[in-house]
PAZAPA-4460 file (N, C-alpha, C; in steps of 0.05 Angstrom, whole numbers, plus 32768, in hexadecimal, padded with zeros to 4 digits):
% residues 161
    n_x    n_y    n_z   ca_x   ca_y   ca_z    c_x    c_y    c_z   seq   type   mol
   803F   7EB6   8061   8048   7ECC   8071   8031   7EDE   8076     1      X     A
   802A   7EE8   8091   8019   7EFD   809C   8022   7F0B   8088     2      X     A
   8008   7F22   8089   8012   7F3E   8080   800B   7F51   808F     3      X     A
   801D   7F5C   80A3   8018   7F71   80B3   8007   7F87   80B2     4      X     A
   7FF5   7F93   80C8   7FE8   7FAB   80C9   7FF2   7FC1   80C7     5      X     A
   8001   7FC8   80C6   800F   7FE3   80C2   800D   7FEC   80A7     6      X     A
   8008   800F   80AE   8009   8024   8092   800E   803B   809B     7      X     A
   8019   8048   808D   801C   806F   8092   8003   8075   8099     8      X     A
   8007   8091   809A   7FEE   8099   809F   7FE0   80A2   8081     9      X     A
   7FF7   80AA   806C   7FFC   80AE   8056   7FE6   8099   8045    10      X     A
   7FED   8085   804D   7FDC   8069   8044   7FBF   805D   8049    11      X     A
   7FCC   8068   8067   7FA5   8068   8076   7F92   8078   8069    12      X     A
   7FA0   8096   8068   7F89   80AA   805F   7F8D   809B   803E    13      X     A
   7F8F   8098   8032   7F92   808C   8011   7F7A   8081   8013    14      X     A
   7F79   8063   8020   7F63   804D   8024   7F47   8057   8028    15      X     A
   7F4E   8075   803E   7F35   807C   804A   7F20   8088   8033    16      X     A
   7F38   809B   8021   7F28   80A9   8011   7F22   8093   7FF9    17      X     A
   7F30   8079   7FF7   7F29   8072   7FE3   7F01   8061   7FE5    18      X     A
   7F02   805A   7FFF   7EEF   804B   800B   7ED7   8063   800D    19      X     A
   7EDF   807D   8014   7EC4   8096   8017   7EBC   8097   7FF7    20      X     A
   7ED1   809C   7FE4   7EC8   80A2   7FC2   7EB9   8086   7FC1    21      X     A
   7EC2   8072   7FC5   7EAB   8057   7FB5   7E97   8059   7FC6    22      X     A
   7E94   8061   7FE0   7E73   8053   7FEE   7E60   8073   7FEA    23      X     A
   7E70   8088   7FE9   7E64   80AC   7FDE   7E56   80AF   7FC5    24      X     A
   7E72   80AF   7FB6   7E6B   80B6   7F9A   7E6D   80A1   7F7E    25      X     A
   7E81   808D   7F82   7E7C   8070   7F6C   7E65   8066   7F70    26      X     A
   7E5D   805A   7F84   7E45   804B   7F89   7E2D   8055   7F7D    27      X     A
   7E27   806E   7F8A   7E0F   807A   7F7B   7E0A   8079   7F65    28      X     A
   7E23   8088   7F5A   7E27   8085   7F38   7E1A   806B   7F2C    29      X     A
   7E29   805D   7F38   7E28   8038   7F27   7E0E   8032   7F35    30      X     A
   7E02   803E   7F51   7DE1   8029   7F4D   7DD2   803A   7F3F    31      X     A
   7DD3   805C   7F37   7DC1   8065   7F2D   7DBE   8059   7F0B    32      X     A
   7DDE   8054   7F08   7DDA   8051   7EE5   7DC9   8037   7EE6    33      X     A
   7DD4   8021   7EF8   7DC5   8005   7EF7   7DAA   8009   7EF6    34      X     A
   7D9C   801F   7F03   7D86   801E   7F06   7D74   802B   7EEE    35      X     A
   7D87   803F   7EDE   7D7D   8040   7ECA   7D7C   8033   7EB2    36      X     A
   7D8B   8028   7EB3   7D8E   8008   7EA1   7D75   7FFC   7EA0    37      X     A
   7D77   7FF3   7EAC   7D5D   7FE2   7EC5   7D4D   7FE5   7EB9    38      X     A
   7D47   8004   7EB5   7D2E   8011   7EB4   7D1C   800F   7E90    39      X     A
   7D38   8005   7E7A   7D3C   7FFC   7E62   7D2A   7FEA   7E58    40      X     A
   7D2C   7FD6   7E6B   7D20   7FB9   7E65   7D27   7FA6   7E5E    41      X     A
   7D2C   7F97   7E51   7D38   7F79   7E51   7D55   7F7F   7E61    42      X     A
   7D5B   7F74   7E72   7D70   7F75   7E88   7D8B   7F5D   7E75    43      X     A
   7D80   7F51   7E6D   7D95   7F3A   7E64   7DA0   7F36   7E50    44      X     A
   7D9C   7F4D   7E3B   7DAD   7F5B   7E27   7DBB   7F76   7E2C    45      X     A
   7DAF   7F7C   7E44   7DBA   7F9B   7E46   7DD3   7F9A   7E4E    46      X     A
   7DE7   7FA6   7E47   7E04   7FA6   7E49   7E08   7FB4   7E59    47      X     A
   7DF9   7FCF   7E69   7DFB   7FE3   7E7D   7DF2   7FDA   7E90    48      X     A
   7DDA   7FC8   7E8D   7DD7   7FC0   7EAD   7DE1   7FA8   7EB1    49      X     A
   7DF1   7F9C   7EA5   7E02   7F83   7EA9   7E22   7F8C   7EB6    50      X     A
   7E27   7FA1   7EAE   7E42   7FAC   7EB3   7E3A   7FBD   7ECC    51      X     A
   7E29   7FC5   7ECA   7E24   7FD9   7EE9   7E23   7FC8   7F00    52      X     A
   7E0E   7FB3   7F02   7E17   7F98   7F14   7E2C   7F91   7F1D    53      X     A
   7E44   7F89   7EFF   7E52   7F85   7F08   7E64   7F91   7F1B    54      X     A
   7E64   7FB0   7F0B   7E76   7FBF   7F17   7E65   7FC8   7F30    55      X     A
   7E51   7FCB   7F36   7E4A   7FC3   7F60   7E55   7FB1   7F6D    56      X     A
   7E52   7F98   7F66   7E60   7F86   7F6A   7E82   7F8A   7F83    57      X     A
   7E93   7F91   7F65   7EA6   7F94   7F65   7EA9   7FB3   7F83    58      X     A
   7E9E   7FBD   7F7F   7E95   7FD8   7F91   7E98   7FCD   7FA9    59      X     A
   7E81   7FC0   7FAA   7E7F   7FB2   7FC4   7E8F   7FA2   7FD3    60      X     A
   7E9E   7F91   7FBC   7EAD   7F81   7FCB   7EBF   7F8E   7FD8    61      X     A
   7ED1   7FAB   7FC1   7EE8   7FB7   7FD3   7ED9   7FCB   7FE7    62      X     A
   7EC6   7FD5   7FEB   7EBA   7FDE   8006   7EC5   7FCC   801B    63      X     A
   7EBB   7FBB   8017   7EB2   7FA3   8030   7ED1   7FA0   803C    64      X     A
   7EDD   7FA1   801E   7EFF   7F97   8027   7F0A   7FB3   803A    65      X     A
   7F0A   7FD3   8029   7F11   7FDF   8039   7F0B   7FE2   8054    66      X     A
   7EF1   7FE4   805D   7EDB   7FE3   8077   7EEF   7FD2   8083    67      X     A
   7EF4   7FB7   8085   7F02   7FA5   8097   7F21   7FAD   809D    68      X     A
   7F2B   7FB3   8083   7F42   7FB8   807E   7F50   7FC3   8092    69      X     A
   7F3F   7FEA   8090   7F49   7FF8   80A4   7F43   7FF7   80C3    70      X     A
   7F2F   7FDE   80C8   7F2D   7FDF   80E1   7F43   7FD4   80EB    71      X     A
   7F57   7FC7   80E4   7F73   7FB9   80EF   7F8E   7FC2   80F0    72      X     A
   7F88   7FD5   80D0   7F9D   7FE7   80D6   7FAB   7FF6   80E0    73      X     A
   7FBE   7FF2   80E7   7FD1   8002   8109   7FE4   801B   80EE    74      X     A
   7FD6   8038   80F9   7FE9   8047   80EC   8009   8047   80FC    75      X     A
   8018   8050   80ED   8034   8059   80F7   803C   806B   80F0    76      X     A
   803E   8082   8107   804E   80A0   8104   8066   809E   8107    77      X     A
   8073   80B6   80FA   808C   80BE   80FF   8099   80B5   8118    78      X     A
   80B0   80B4   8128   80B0   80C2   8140   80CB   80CD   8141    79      X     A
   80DB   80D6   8147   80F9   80DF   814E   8105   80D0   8153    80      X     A
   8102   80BB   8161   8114   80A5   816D   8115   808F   8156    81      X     A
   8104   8098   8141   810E   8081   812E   812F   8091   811B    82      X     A
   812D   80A8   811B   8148   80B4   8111   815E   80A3   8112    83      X     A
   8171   809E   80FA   8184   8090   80FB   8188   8070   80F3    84      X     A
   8170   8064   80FB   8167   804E   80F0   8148   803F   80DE    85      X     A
   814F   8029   80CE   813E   802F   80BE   8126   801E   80D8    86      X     A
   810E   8028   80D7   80F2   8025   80E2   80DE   8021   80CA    87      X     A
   80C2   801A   80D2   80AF   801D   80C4   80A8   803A   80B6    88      X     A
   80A5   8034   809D   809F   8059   8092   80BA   8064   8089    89      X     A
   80D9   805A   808E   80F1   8066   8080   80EE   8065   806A    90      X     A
   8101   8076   805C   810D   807C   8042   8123   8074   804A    91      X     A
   8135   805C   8033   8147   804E   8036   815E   804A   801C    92      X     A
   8172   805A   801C   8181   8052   8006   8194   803F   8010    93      X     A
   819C   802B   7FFA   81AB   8014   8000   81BC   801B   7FDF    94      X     A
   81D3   8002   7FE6   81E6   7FFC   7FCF   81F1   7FDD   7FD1    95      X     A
   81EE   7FDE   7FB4   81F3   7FB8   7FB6   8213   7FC4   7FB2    96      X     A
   821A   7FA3   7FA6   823A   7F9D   7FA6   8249   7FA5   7F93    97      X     A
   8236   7FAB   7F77   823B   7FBA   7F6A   823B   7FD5   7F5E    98      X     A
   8234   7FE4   7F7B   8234   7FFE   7F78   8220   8006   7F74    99      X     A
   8206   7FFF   7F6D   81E9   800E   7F65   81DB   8013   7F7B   100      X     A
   81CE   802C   7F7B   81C5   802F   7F93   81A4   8032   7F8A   101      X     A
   8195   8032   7FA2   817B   8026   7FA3   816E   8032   7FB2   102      X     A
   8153   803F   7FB6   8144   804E   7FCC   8125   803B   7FC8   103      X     A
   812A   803A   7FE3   810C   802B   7FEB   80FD   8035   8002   104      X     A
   80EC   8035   8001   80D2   803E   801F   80C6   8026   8029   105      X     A
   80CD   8027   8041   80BD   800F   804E   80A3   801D   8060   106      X     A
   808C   800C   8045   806D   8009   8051   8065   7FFC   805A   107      X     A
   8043   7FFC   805F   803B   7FEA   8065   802F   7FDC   8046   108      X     A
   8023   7FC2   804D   801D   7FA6   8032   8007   7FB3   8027   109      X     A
   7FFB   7FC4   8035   7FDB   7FCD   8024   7FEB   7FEB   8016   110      X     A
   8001   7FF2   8015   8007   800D   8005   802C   800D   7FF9   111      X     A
   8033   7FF2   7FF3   8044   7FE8   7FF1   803C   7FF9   7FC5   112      X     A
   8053   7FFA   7FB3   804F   8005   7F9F   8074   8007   7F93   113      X     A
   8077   7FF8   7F80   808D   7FEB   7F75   8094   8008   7F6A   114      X     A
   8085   8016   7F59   8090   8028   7F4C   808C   8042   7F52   115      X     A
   8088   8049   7F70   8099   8058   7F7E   80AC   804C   7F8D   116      X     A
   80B3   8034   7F8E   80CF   8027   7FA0   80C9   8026   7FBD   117      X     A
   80A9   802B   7FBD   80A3   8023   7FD5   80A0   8000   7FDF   118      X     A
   80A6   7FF7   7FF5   80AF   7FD5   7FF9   80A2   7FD7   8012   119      X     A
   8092   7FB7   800C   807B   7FB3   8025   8096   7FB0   8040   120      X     A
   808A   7FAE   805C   80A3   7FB2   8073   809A   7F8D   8077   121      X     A
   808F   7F7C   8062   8089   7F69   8068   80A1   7F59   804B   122      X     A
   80A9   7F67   803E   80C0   7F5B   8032   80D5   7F50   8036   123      X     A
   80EC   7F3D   802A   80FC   7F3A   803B   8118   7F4C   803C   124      X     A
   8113   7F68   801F   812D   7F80   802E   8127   7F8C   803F   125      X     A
   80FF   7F95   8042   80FA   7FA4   8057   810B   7F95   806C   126      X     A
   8100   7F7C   8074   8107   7F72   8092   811D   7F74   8094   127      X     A
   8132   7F6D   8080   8149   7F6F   8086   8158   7F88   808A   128      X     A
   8145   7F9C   808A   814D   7FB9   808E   8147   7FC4   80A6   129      X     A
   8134   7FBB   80B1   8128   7FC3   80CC   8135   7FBF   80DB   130      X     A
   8140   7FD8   80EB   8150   7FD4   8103   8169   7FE2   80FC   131      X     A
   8174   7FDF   80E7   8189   7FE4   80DA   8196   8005   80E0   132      X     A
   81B1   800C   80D5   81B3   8027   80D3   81C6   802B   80C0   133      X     A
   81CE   8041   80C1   81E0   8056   80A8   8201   8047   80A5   134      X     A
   8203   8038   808E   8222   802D   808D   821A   8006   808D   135      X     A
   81FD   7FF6   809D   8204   7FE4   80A6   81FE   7FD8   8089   136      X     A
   8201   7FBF   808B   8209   7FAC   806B   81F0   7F96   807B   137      X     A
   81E6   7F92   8064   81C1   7F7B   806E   81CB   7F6D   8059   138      X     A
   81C1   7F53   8061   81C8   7F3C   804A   81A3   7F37   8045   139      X     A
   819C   7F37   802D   8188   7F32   8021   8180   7F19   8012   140      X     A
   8172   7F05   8016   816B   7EF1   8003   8154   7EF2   7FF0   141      X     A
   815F   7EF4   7FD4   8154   7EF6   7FC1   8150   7EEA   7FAD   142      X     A
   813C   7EDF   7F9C   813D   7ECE   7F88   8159   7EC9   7F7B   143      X     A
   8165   7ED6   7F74   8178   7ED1   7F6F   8190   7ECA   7F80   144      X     A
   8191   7ED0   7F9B   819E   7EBE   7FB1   81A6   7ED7   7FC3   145      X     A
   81B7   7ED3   7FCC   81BF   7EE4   7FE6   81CD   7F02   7FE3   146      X     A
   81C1   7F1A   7FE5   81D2   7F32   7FDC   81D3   7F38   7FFC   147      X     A
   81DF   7F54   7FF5   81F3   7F61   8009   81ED   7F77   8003   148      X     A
   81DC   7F89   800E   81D0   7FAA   800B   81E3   7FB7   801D   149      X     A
   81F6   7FCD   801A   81FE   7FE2   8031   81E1   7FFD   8035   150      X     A
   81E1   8007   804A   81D3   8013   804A   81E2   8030   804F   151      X     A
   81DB   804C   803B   81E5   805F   8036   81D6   8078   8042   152      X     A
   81C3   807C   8044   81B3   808C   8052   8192   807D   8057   153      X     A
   818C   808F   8078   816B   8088   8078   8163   80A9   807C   154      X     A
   8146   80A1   807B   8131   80C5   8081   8114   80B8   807E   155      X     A
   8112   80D1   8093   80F0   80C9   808B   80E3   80E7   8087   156      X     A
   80C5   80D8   807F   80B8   80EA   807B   80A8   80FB   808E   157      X     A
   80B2   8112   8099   80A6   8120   80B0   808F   8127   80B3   158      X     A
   807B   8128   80CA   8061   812E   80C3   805A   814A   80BE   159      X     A
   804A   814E   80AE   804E   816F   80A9   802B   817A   80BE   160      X     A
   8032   818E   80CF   801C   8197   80E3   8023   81BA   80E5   161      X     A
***
């Protein structure tokens, strides 16, 4: 399964600042210490400049990843006309069959996060929620086989300006 471009803007700015702190202020850090390592002498016992490498390395790679990342990413705002139904970016309470009720946010796959109950819109309750509105019943397939979510309220999060 693709994983869609879409993210808040909430998500976008996240990525952005996470990508400015590693190429600003991590990086430096980790080549200056490597270089003072370095500067030690025998390179192939040293435990600081073996770990500083690595951790460039690692630096680099998620640079490279964010840099691409956000060039594809399609933010998604608010708009009014999504009111009433769930869209990209809702807050979504549902209830199974046995009465428990459930709140989920549909993100995007790069800011997707279990334990805020946030759910990629590439899942299959997201999908089965999209489009949806206040009262309708989505049948869900789940490892464990086929549920039946009602949906009890949606909202979103308004842009604040």
């Amino acid at each position: 399964m693709a994983k869609s471009n879409y993210i808040t803007r909430a998500g976008w700015n996240a990525l952005d600042q996470e990508l400015k702190y590693l190429w600003k202020e991590e990086r430096p850090k980790v080549t200056q210490a490597v270089s003072d390592a370095a500067a030690l002498g025998d390179r192939s016992e040293n435990a600081e400049y073996i770990y500083g490498k690595r951790r460039l390395r690692e630096i680099d790679r998620r640079v490279r990843f964010l840099m691409k990342r956000l060039e594809v990413l399609q933010i998604v705002d608010y708009h009014p006309r999504q009111e009433g139904k769930v869209f990209f970016g809702a807050w979504v309470e549902v209830e199974n069959d046995e009465g428990e009720c459930k709140q989920y946010r549909i993100v995007g796959g790069d800011e997707f996060d279990p334990g805020k109950n946030w759910i990629s819109v590439d899942s299959p309750v997201a999908r089965a929620l999209i489009g949806k509105q206040i009262d309708d019943e989505v049948k869900v397939h789940t490892p464990s086989g086929l549920a039946s979510l009602y949906i009890n309220r949606i909202w979103y999060e308004k842009p604040t300006e």
